[in-house]
Residue frames relative to the residue before (quaternion, step in Angstrom):
aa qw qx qy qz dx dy dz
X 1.0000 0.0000 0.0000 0.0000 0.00 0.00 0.00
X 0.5643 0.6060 -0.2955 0.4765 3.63 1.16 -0.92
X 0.6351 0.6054 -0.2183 0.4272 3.47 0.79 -1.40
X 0.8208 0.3430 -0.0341 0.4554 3.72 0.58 -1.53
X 0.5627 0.4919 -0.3356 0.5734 3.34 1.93 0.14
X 0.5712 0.6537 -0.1304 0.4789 3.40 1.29 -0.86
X 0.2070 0.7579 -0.5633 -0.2558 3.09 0.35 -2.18
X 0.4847 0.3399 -0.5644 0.5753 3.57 0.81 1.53
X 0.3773 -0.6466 0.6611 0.0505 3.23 -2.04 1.01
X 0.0849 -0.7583 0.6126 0.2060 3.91 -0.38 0.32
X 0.0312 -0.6409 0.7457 0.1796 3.73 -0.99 0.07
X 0.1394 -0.7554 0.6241 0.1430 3.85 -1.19 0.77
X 0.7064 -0.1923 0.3157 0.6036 3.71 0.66 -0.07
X 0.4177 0.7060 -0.4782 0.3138 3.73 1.19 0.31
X 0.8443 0.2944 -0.2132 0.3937 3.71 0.69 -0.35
X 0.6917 -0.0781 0.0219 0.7176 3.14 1.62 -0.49
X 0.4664 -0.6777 0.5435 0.1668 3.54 -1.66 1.50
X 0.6637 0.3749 -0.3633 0.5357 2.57 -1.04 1.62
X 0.6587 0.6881 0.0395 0.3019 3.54 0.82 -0.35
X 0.2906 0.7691 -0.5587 0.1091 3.68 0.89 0.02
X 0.1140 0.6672 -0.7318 -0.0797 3.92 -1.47 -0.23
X 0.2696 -0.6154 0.7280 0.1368 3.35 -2.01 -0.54
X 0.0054 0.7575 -0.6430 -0.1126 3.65 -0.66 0.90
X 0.0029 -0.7500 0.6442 0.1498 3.32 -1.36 -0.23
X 0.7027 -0.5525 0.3888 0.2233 3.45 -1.16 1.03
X 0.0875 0.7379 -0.6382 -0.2012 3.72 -0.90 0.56
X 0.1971 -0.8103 0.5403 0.1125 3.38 -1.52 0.92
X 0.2294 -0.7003 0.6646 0.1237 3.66 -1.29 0.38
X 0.7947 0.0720 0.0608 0.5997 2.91 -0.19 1.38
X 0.5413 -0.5768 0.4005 0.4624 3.35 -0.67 -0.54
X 0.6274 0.4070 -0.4758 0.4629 3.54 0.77 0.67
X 0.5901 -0.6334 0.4953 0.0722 3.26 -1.62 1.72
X 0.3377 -0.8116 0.4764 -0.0213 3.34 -0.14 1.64
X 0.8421 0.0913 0.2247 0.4816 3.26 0.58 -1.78
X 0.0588 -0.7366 0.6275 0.2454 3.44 -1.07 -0.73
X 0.3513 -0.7708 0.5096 0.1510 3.64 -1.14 0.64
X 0.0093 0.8248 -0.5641 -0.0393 3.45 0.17 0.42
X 0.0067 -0.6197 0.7820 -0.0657 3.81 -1.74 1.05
X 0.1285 -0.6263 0.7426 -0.1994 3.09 -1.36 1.98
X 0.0685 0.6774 -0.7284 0.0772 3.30 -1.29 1.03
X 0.5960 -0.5787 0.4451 0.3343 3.58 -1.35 0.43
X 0.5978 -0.6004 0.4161 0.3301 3.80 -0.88 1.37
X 0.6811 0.5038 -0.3023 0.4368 3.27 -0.73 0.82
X 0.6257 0.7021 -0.1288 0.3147 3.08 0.96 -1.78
X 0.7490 0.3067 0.0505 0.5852 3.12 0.99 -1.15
X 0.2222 -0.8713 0.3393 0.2764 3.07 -0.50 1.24
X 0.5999 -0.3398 0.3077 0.6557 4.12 -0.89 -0.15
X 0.9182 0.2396 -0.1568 0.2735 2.73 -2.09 0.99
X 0.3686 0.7324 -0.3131 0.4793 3.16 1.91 -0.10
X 0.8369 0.3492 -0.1243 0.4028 3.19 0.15 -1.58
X 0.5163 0.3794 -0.5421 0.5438 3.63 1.14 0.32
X 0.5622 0.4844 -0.4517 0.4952 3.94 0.20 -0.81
X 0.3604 0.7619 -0.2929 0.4515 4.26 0.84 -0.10
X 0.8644 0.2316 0.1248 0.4286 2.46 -0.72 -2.11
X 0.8066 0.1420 -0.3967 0.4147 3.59 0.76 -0.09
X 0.6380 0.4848 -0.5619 0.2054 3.20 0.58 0.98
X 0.4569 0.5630 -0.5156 0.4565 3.20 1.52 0.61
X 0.4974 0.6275 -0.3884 0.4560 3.71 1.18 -0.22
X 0.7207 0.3563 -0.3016 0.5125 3.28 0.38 -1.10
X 0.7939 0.2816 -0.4494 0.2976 3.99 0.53 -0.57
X 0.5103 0.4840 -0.5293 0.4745 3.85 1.09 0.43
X 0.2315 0.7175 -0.5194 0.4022 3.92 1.28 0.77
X 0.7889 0.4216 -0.0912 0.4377 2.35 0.08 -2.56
X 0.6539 0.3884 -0.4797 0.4376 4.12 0.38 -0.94
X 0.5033 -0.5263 0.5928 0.3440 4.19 0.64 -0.82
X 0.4909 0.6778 -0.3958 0.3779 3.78 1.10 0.63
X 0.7194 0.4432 -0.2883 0.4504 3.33 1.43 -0.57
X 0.8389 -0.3095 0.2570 0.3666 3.74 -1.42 0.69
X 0.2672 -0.7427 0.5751 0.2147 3.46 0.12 0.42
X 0.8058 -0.1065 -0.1415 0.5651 3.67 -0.45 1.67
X 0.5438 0.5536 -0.6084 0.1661 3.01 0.02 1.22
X 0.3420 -0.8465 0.4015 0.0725 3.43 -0.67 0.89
X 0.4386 -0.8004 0.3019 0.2753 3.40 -0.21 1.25
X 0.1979 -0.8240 0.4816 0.2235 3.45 -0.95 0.09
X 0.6809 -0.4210 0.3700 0.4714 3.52 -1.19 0.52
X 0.5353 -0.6553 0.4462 0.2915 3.75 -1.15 0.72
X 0.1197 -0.6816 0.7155 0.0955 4.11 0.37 1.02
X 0.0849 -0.7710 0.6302 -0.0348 3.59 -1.14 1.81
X 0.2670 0.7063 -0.4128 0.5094 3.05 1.70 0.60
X 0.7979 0.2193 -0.0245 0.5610 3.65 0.61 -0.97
X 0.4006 -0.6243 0.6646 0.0901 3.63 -1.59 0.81
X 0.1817 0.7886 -0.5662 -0.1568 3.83 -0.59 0.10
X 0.4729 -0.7199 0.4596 0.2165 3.56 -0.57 1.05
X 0.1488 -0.7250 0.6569 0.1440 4.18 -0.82 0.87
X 0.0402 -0.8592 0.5095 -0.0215 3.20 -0.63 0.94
């Protein structure tokens, strides 16, 4: 639900150890085409980084017209992990 309000996915080490990423939906139009996924080794990145990330690859599939039409990003909750499948 976070994810599709958002239109960013977090992965903390949820699918594989060792492992964080962030996907984010591409759209045509309003139909979802693809999905982009960026994975970097845990650590790598520093906190709080990887939301500063994810919305600037949001904001440039903005600028191309690929992203969800009103969706609106939210603050990274590092409490939670959300899995892109």
């Amino acid at each position: 639900e976070e994810a599709r309000r958002t239109g960013i996915a977090y992965n903390k080490q949820d699918t594989y150890e060792g492992v964080d990423a962030f996907a984010l939906p591409l759209y045509d139009k309003n139909d979802l085409v693809a999905t982009v996924a960026v994975s970097w080794p845990s650590g790598r990145v520093a906190p709080g980084q990887e939301e500063a990330l994810a919305l600037r690859c949001l904001n440039l599939l903005r600028e191309k017209g690929c992203a969800r039409p009103g969706s609106t990003p939210a603050p990274l909750d590092t409490s939670r992990s959300f899995v892109a499948h």
